[in-house]
N, C-alpha and C positions, 0 to 999 in steps of 0.2 A: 685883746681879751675876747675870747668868744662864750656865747650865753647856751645855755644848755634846758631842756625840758626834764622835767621832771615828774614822775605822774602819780597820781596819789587817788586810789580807787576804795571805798569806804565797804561796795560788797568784799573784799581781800584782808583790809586793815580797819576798823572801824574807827583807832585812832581818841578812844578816849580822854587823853588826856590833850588834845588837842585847844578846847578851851583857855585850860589855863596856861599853855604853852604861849597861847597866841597875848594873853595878860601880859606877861612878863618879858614878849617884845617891847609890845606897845608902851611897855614903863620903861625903856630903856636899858633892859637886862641882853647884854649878848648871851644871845641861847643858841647853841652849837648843837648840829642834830647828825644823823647816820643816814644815809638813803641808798639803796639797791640803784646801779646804774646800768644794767641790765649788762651789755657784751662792752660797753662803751669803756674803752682806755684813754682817750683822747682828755678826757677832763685835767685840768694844771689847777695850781695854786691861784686863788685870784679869779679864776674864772666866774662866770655872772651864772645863777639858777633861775630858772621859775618853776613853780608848782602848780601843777592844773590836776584840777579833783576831774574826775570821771567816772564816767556808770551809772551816776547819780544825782539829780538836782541836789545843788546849785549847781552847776557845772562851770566850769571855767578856773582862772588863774586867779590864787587865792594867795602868793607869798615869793618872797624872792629872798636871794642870800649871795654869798659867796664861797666859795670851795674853798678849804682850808688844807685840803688831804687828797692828797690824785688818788685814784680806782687802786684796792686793796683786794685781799682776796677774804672773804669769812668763809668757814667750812659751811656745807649746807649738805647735808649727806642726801638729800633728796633729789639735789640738781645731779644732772648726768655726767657735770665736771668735777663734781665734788665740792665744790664751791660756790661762792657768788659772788659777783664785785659789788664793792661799797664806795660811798665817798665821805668824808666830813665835810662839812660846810656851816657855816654861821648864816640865820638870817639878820637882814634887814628890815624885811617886812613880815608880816603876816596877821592874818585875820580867820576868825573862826569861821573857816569853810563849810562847818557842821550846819553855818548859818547865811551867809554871805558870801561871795567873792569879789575880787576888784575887779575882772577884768571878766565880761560872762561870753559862756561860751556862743551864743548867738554873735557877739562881737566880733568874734573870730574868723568868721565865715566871709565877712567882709575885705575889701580890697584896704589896706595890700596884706593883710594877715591871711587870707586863704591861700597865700604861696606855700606856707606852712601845714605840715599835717599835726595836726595838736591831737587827735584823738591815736596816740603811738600804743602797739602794746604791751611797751617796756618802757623805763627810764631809760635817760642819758644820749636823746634824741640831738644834734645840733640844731641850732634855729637858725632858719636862713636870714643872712643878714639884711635884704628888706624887710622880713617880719619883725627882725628883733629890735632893727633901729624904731619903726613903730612903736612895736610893744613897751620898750622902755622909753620914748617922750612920752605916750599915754600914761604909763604909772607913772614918771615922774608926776603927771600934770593931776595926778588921782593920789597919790600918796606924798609928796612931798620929794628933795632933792636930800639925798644920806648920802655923807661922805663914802668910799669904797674902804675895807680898811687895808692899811697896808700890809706892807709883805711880812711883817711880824706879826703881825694880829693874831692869827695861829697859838703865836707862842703866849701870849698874853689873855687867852681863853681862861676864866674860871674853870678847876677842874670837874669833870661831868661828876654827875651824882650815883649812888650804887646801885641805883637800877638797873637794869639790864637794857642795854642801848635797840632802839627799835628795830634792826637788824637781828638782835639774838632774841629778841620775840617775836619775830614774826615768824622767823625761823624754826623756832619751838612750836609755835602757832603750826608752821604747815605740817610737822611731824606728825603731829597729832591729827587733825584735819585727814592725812595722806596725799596722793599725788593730784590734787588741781591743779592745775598751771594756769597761766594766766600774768598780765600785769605784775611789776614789782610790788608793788606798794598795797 
């Protein structure tokens, strides 16, 4: 299994609804979400996430998951391929970045996490295996030990809800906005 960066930038996606998303981990709800992996195809089923808020106090690593759905394509009429790659993933964890993180970004900077470049400016970054062996005994030892689900867990997802999946709003988002570029997320 290799663990993957993810980045999550509040000037780009402000993430509203991120509150009561982060509730209905903490209750035990598996909540499946959509994230921009920026060029990265390498992500598989099973693969390990984390989420690092950027641009922004709190800065740092606010959430983890696992990949449900290797790198897809959504239409993005704005990007210069016509698309963008996605992935699903379920979390494990998370906490309202709006407010807190687990893991802060000052932490990072320290050995042996500064082998890792955590300020990326796209998702779907690998994390060097001395960072990531770090990064996940410290979450475990800060959030508790969650089983990984297995290879059907996927199929055993609650069906999403009729919202429009954070991908095709952000994406609407940038239409409108027009051409920024910048971070996925």
């Amino acid at each position: 299994m290799t663990a993957f960066l993810l980045i999550w930038s509040p000037k780009k996606w402000p993430w509203p609804e991120l509150p009561d998303v982060a509730r209905r981990v903490a209750a035990g709800v598996a909540v499946a979400d959509v994230w921009g992996c920026g060029t990265a195809r390498g992500l598989l089923p099973g693969d390990r996430v984390f989420l690092h808020r950027v641009t922004q106090e709190p800065k740092g690593v606010f959430a983890s998951g696992y990949v449900t759905r290797a790198p897809y394509e959504v239409p993005d009429a704005l990007s210069k391929r016509g698309y963008r790659l996605c992935i699903d993933f379920v979390y494990d964890w998370l906490v309202d970045a709006h407010e807190r993180v687990v893991v802060a970004r000052d932490e990072l900077r320290a050995h042996p996490f500064f082998v890792q470049t955590w300020d990326a400016q796209s998702s779907g970054t690998v994390i060097k295996p001395m960072a990531e062996g770090a990064l996940e005994k410290l979450w475990t030892e800060r959030t508790g030990r969650r089983p990984s689900p297995g290879p059907a867990f996927a199929a055993n997802l609650p069906p999403t809800s009729p919202q429009p999946s954070k991908a095709q709003a952000h994406a609407a988002r940038r239409a409108q906005a027009g051409p920024e570029r910048g971070a996925d997320e």
